[in-house]
C-alpha positions as a Markdown table, in Angstrom:
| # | Residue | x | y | z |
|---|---|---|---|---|
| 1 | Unk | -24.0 | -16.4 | 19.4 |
| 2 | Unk | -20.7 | -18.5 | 17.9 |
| 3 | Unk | -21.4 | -16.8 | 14.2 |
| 4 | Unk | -21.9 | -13.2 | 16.1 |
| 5 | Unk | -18.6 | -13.6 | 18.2 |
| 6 | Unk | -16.9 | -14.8 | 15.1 |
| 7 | Unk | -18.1 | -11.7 | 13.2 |
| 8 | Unk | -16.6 | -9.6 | 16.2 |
| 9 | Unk | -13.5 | -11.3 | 15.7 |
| 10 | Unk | -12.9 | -10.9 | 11.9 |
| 11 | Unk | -13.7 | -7.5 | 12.2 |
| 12 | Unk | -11.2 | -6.8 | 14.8 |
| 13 | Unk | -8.4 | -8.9 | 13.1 |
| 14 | Unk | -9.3 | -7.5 | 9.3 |
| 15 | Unk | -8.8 | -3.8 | 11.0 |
| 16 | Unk | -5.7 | -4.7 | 13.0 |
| 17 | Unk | -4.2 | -6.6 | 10.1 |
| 18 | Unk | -4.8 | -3.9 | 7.7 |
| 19 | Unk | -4.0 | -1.2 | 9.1 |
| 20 | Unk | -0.5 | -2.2 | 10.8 |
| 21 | Unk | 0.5 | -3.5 | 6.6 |
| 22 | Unk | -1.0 | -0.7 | 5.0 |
| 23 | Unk | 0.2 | 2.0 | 7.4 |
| 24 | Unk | 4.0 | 0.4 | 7.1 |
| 25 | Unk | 3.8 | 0.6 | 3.7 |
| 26 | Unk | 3.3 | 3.9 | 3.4 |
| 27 | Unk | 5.0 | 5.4 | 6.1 |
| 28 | Unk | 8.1 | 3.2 | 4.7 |
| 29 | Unk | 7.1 | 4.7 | 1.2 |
| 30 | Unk | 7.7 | 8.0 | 2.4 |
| 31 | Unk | 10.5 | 7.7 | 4.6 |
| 32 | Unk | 12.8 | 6.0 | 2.4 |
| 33 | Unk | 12.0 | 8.9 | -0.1 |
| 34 | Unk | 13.7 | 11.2 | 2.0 |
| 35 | Unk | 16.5 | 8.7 | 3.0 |
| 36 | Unk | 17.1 | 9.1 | -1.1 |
| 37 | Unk | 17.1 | 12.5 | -1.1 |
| 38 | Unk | 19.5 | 13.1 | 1.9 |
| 39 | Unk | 21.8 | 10.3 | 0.3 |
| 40 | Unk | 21.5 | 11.8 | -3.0 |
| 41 | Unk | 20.9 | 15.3 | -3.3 |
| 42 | Unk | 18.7 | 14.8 | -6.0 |
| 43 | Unk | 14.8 | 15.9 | -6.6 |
| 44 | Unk | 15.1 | 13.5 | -9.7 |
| 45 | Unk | 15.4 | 10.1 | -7.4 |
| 46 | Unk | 13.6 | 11.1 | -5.4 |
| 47 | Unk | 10.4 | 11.5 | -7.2 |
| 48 | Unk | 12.0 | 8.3 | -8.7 |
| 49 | Unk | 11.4 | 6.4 | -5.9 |
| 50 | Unk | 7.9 | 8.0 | -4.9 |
| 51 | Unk | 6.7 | 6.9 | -8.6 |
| 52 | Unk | 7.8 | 3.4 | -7.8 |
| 53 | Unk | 6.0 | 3.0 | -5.5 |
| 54 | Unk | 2.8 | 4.2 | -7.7 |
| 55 | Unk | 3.3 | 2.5 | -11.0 |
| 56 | Unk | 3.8 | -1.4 | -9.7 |
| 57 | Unk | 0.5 | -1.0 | -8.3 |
| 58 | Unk | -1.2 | 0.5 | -11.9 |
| 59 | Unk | 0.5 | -2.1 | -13.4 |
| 60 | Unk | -0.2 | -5.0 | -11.2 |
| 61 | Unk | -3.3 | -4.2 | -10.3 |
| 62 | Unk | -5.6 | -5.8 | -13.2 |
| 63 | Unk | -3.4 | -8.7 | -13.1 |
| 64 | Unk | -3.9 | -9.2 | -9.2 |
| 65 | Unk | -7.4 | -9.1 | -9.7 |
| 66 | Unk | -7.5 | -12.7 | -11.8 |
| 67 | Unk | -5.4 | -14.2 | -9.4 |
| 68 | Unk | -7.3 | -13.0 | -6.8 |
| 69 | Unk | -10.5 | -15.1 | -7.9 |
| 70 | Unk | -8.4 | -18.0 | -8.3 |
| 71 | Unk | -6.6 | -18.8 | -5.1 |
| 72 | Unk | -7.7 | -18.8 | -1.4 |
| 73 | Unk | -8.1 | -14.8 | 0.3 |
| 74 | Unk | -6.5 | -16.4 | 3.5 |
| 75 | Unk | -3.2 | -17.6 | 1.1 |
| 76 | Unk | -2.8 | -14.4 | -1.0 |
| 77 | Unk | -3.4 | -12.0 | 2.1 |
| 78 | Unk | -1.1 | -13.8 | 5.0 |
| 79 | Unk | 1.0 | -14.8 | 1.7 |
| 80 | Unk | 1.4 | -11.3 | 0.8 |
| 81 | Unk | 2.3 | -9.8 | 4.4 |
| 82 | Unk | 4.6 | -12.7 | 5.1 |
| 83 | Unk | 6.3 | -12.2 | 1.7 |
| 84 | Unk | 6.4 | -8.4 | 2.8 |
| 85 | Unk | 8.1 | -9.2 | 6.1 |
| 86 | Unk | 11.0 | -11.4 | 4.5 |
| 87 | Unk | 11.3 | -8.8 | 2.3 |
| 88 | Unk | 12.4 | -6.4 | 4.9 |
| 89 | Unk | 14.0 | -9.1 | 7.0 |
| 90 | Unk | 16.5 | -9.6 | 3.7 |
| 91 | Unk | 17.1 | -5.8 | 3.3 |
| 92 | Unk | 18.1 | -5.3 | 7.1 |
| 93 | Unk | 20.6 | -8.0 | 6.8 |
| 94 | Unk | 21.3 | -6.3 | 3.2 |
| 95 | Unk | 21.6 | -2.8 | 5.4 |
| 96 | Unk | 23.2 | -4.1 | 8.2 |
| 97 | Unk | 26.5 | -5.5 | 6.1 |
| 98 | Unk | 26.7 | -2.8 | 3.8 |
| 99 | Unk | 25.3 | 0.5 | 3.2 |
| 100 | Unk | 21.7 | 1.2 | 1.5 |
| 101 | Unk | 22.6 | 1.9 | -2.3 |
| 102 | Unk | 20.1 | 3.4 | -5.1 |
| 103 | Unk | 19.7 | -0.1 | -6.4 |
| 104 | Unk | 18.2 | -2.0 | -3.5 |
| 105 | Unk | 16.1 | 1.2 | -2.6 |
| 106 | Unk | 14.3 | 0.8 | -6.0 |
| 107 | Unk | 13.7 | -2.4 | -6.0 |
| 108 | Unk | 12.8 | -3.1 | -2.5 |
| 109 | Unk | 10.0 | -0.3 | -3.3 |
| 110 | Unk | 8.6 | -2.3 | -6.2 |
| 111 | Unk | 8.2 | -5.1 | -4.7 |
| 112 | Unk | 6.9 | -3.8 | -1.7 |
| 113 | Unk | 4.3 | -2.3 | -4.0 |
| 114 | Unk | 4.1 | -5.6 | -6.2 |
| 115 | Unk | 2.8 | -7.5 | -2.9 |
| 116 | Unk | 0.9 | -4.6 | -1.2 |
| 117 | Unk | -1.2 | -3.9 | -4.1 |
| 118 | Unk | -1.8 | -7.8 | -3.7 |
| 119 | Unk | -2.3 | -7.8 | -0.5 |
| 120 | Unk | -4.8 | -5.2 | -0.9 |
| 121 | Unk | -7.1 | -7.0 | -3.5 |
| 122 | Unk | -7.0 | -10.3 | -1.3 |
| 123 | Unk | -8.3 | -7.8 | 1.5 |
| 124 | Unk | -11.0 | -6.4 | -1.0 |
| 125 | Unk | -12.2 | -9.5 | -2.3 |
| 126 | Unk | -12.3 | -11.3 | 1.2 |
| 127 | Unk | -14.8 | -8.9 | 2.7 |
| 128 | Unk | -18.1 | -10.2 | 1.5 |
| 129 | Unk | -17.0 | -13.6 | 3.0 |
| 130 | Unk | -15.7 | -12.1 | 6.7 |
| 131 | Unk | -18.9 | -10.8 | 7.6 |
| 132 | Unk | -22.6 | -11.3 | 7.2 |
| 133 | Unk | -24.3 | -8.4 | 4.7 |
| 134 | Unk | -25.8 | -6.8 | 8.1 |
| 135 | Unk | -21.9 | -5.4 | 9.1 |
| 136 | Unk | -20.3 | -5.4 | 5.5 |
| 137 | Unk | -20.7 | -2.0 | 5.2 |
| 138 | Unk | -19.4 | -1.7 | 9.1 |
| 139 | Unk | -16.3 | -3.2 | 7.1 |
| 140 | Unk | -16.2 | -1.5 | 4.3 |
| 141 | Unk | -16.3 | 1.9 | 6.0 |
| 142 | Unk | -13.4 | 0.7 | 8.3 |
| 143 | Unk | -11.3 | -0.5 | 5.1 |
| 144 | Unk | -11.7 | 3.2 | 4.1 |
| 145 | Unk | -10.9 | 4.5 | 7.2 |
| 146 | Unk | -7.6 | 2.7 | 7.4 |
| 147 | Unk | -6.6 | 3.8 | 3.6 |
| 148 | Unk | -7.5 | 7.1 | 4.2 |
| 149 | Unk | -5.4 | 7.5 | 7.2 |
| 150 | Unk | -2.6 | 5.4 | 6.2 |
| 151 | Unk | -2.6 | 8.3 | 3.1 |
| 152 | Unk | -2.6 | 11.2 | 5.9 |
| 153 | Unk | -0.4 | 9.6 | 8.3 |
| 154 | Unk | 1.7 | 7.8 | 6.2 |
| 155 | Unk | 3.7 | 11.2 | 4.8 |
| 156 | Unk | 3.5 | 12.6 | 9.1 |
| 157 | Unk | 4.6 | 9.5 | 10.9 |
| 158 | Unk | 7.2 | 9.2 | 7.8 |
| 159 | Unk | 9.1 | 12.2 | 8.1 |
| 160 | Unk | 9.5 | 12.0 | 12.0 |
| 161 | Unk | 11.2 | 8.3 | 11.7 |
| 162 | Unk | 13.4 | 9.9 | 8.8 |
| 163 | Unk | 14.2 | 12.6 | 11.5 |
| 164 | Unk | 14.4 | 10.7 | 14.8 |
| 165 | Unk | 14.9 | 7.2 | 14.0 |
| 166 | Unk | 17.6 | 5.3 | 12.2 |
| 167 | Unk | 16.8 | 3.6 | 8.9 |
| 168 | Unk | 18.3 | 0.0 | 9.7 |
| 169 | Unk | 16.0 | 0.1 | 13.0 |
| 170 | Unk | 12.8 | 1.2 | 11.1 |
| 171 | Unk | 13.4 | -1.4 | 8.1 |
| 172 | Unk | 13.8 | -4.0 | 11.3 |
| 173 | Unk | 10.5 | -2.6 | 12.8 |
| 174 | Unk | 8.9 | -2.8 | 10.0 |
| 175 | Unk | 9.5 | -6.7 | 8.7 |
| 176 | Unk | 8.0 | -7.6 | 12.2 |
| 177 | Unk | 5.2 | -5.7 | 12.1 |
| 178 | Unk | 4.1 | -7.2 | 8.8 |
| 179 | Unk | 4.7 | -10.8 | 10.5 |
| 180 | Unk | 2.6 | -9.5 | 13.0 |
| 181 | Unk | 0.2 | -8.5 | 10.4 |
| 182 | Unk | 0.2 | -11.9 | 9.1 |
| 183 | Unk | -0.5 | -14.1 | 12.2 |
| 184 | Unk | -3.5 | -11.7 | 13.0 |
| 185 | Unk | -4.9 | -12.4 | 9.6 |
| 186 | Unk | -4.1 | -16.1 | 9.7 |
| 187 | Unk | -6.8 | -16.6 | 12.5 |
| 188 | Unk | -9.5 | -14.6 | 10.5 |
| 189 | Unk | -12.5 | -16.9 | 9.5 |
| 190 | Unk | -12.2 | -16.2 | 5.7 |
| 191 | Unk | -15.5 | -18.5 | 5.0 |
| 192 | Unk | -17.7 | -17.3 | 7.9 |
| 193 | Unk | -20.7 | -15.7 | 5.3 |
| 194 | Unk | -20.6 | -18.8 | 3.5 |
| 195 | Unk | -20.9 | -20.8 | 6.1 |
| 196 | Unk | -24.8 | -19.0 | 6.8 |
């Protein structure tokens, strides 16, 4: 049926979209840890930039929640991943013209955090709407998949693009995969259980 092939779809596209965003947040996370500590010598900013990436998302979180309720999923989640991808669009121009400084490092990493952990709660809060009770907790053990692994892999996948690939290309890489993340969650039927 149209409702059952729809289903298919949202789960496909929730998976896709999630996990490309999620995983390039952490891998980035990581990687750009160790770009600080090679450019810096220092343990200090270097933990400095793993707890920014941590706190934003304590802090935010609560807040993200409200807002959540309030607007659209399909605005907050494509919203998030779009502002995500212009992010990292700006700081490959930013890295292109001049050299990555402690500064932009930081606060790239919060706001990468800031819309992530918004991102996140759109996702969460969408679910129950994407998919008819029968396959929710098909979902919701697929959302945990992709955290789970995005925790594991992120640190792996992480160190070898610190080792093998240069920053400026991965930062590049990375803004298009969260476009790419956007447009599959743009076509996602965020009103399909409501619509039984």
């Amino acid at each position: 049926t149209k409702s059952s092939k729809n289903e298919r779809n949202n789960l496909y596209l929730f998976t896709l979209g999630k996990a490309v965003s999620i995983l390039g947040s952490s891998i980035y996370t990581f990687a750009i840890g160790l770009y600080v500590l090679k450019l810096t010598g220092s343990a200090l900013n270097y933990a400095t930039t793993l707890m920014l990436s941590v706190v934003p998302m304590i802090i935010i979180s609560p807040i993200a929640g409200v807002i959540a309720d309030r607007i659209p999923k399909k605005w907050l989640v494509v919203g998030m991943d779009l502002a995500n991808g212009l992010l990292f669009t700006v700081l490959y121009f930013y890295a292109t013209a001049r050299t990555l400084d402690l500064t932009i490092i930081y606060v790239t990493t919060v706001l990468l955090n800031v819309f992530t952990t918004f991102f996140g709660i759109g996702m969460e809060a969408a679910k129950p709407s994407l998919v008819t009770s029968d396959r929710l907790i098909r979902l919701n053990s697929l959302s945990k998949l992709i955290d789970s692994s995005a925790s594991i892999l992120g640190p792996v996948i992480g160190g070898v693009v610190f080792a093998l690939i240069d920053i400026r290309a991965f930062i590049l890489f990375n803004a298009i995969s969260f476009v790419f993340s956007a447009i599959t969650e743009w076509f996602i039927d965020y009103h399909l259980n409501q619509d039984e």
